[in-house]
N, C-alpha and C positions, 0 to 999 in steps of 0.2 A: 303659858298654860292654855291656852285660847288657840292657840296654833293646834297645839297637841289634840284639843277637844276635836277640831276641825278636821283633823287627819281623821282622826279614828270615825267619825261619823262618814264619811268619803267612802273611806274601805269598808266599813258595813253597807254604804249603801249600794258597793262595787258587787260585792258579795251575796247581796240579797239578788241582784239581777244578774250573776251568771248562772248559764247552765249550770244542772245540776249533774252530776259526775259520772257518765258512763262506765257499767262494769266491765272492765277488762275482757277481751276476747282472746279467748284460748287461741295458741301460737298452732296452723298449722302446718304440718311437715308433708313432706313428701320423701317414699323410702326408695330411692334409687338400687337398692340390691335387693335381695331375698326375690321370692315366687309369688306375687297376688294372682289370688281366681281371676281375675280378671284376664293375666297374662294368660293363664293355662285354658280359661277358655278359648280367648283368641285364638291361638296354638290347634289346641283340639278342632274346633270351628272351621279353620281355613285347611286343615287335612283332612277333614271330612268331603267339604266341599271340594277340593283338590282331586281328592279319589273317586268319589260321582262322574266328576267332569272327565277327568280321564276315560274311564270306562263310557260315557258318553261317549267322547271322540274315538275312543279305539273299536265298538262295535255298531258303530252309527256312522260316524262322519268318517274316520279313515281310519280302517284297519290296518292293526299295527301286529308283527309278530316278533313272539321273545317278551319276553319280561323287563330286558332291560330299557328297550324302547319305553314300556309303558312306566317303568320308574322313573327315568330320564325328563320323562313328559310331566307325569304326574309333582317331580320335587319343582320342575318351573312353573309349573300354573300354583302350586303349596307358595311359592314366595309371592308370585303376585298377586293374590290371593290376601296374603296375609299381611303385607303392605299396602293394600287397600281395607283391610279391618281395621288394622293403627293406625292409619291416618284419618280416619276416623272421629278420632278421642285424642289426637297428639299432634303434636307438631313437625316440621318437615326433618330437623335433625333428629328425633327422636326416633321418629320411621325409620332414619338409617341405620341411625345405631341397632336399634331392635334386628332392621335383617341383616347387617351384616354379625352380629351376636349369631342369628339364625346359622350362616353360610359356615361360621367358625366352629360353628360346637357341630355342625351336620360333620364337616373336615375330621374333627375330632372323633364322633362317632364310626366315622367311615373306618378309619385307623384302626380303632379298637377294635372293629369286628371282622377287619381283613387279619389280624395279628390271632382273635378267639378262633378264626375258623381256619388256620394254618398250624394251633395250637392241636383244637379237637383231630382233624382227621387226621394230624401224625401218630397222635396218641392213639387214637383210633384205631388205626391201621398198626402200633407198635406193641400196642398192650398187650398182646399175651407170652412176648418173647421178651418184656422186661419183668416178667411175672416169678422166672427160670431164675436162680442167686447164681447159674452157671454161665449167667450171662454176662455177668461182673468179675467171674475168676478164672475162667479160662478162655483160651484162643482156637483159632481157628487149625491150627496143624493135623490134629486128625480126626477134622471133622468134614463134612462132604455137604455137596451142596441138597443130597437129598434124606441130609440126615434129621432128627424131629429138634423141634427148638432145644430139646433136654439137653441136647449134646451143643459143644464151641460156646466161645463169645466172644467179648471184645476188649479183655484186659491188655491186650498187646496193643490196639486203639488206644486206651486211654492212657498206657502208663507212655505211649509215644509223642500223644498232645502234651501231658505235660513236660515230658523233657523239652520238647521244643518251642513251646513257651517258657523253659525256664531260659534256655539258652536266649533266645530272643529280648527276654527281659531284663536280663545281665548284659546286654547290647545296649537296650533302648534307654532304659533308663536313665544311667550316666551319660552317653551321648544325647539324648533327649534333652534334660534338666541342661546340660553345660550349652546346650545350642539353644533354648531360651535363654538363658539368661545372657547370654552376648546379643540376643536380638532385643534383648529389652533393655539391658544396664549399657551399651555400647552400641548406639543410634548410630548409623553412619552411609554411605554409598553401596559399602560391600556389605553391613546389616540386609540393607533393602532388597540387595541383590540374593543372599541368604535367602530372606523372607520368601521372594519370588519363585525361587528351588523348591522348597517347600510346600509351597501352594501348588508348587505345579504336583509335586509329586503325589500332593490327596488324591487328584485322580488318576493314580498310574493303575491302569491293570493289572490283577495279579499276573495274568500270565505273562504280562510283560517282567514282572519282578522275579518271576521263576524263571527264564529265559537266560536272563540275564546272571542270576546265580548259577546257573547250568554252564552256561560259558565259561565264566571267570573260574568256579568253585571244579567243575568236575573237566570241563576240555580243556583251556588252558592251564588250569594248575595240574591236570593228570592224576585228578584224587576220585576214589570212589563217589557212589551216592550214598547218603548217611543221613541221620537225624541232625547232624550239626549245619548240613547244605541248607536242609530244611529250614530249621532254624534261623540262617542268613537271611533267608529269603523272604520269612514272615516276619523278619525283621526292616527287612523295606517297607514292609507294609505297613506297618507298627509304627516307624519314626515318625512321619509327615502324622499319623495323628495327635504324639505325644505332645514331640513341639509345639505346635500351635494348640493345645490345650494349653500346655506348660506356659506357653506367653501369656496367654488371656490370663491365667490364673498370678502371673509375674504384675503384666500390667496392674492390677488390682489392689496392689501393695499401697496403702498412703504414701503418700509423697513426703508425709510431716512426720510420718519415723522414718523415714531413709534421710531428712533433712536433720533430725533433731541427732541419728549418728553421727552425721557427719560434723555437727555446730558441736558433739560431747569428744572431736579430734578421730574420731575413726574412719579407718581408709574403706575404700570401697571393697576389698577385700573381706575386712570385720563387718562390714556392712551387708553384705549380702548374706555370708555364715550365720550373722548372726539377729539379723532384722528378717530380710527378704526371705531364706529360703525357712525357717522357723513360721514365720506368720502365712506364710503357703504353704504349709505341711497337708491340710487337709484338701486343698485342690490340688496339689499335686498328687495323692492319693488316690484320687476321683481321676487322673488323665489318665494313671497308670494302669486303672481299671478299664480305662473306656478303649485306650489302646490295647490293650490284653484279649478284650472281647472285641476288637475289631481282627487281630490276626488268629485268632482260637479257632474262628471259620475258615479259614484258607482252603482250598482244594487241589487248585491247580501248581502252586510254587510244591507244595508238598510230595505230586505227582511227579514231579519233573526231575526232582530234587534228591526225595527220600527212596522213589520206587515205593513195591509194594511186595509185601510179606505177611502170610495166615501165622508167623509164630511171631513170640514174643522177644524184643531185642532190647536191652538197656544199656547199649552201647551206643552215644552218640556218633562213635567216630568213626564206624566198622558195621557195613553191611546195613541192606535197609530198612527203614522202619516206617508205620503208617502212622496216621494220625485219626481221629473221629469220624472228620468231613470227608478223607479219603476211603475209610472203609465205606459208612453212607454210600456213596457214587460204587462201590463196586460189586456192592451187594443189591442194590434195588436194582439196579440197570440189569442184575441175572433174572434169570425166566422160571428159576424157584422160586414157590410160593413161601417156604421158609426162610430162603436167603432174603425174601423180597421186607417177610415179615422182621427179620435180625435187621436191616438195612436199618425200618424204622423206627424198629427200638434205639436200636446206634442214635437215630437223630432225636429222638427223646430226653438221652443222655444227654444230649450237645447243646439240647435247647436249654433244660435244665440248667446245665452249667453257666451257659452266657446270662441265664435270665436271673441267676445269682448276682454274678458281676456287676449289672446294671444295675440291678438293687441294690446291692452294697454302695454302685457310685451315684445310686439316688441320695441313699442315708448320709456319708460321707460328704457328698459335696452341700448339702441342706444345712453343716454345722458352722459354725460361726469360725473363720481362717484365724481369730487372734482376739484376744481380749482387753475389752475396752479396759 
């Protein structure tokens, strides 16, 4: 009992001489994303300063002429500038990160406003000849290069682009889809060799693929020029992107449902029917569009292939046909101001159409290939 007393007198008298209990200090954070003032002044601060100095050296120390010089000048004194502001207040990797953030989103802004200003002055320059509904339903047969926008248009263009994208994509498709998945389900010497064909061919020029349609399609087989020549041809162009969308999109498949077919006795055959080409439905969707919109532009396989016709043909197989890109090119390149103006309507249209496609294969590829 004595012991007991002796403990507890110890620990009161332990207690009476410790500190007494600090309150707790608020935890704080640091917010690695979002916009602080701080950042935006910095920003603001070293482009001020940036453009001063510029203008300094350009009509003080060395005169510079052209604009582009003085922006050239002005974005590298802006970074070091503004790499001297952050480090400042930060540390040495954080400096970098900040400017190279700077150099990536300047990259990005560049983009967007080379793409807005190739946008505007087509439209620019096309707007009052897509204004015309007679621009969308009828052709050029008897219409004259110095007739008013009221009269022609370019339904013989358009219904010519799609026929020869459909042809193309009744090609690509199934030879596309069947030549990934041997590059990806059947790894091997001659895969690799595949593979290498392929890569080669992303950069074949068109005109080299129009060239070589011409040869085989119209000299040695002895056949007219037609929308289905055409068709072959923006079909060279079209595979080497499908394919290797189509692998990336193959590769991406889990490995643990193509193993968990194979562990429930299914061959690779059910395997790929019914695992691999289902759970890439939606990327494969997204190649089929990005290839689409890679040969939709074509010009010159088109030229070589289809010729060129003011009326309207919907015979792939008989006599020739244009396409979008090929009207474009034969109307601005005239020295009428209306034909110049139908030209850029035409490419209005064209832009349109492709800027659809990309958008679809924005939404489409953003969706989830298979569910958990």
């Amino acid at each position: 009992m004595s012991a007991q007393v002796a403990e507890s007198r110890v620990a009161a008298e332990q207690a009476a001489d410790a500190p007494p209990p600090q309150p707790e200090q608020p935890e704080v954070r640091r917010f690695t994303s979002g916009l602080r003032i701080a950042d935006l002044l910095t920003v603001l601060g070293a482009l001020a300063a940036a453009v001063a100095l510029t203008t300094l050296i350009a009509t003080q120390i060395a005169p510079m002429h052209g604009a582009l010089a003085f922006v050239v000048v002005g974005y590298v004194l802006f970074l070091g500038i503004y790499a001297l502001l952050v480090s400042l207040d930060e540390t040495g990797p954080i400096v970098v990160d900040r400017v190279v953030a700077v150099l990536v989103q300047s990259g990005a802004f560049l983009l967007v406003g080379a793409l807005a200003s190739v946008l505007i002055y087509t439209v620019g320059r096309g707007f009052r000849s897509i204004l015309h509904l007679n621009m969308f339903t009828e052709d050029m047969t008897v219409t004259g290069p110095l007739d008013p926008l009221t009269n022609g248009g370019v339904v013989h263009a358009m219904v010519g682009t799609l026929i020869q994208i459909t042809i193309a994509l009744a090609i690509t498709i199934p030879l596309g889809i069947t030549t990934a998945l041997f590059l990806s389900e059947v790894p091997g010497p001659f895969a690799r060799f595949v593979r290498t064909i392929v890569e080669a061919m992303t950069a074949l020029p068109s005109i080299v693929a129009g060239l070589f349609v011409y040869a085989t399609y119209v000299l040695f087989l002895g056949l007219d020029k037609s929308g289905f020549a055409a068709g072959l041809a923006i079909t060279v162009m079209m595979l080497p992107i499908m394919i290797r969308a189509a692998d990336v999109v193959f590769r991406l498949v889990p490995s643990t449902l193509k193993e968990a077919s194979y562990g429930l006795g299914a061959g690779q055959l059910k395997t790929v029917l019914h695992v691999v080409l289902p759970t890439s439905r939606s990327g494969l969707t997204t190649a089929i569009i990005l290839a689409t919109a890679r040969g939709i532009g074509e010009t010159s396989p088109v030229l070589l292939t289809a010729g060129y016709t003011a009326s309207l043909n919907a015979n792939p197989f008989s006599g020739p046909m244009v396409s979008l890109p090929l009207v474009v090119f034969q109307m601005v390149k005239a020295p009428q101001r209306t034909m110049i103006e139908r030209g850029f309507g035409t490419a209005v249209v064209l832009m349109v159409l492709v800027l659809v496609l990309f958008v679809a294969a924005r939404i489409l590829g953003s969706r989830r290939s298979y569910r958990a």
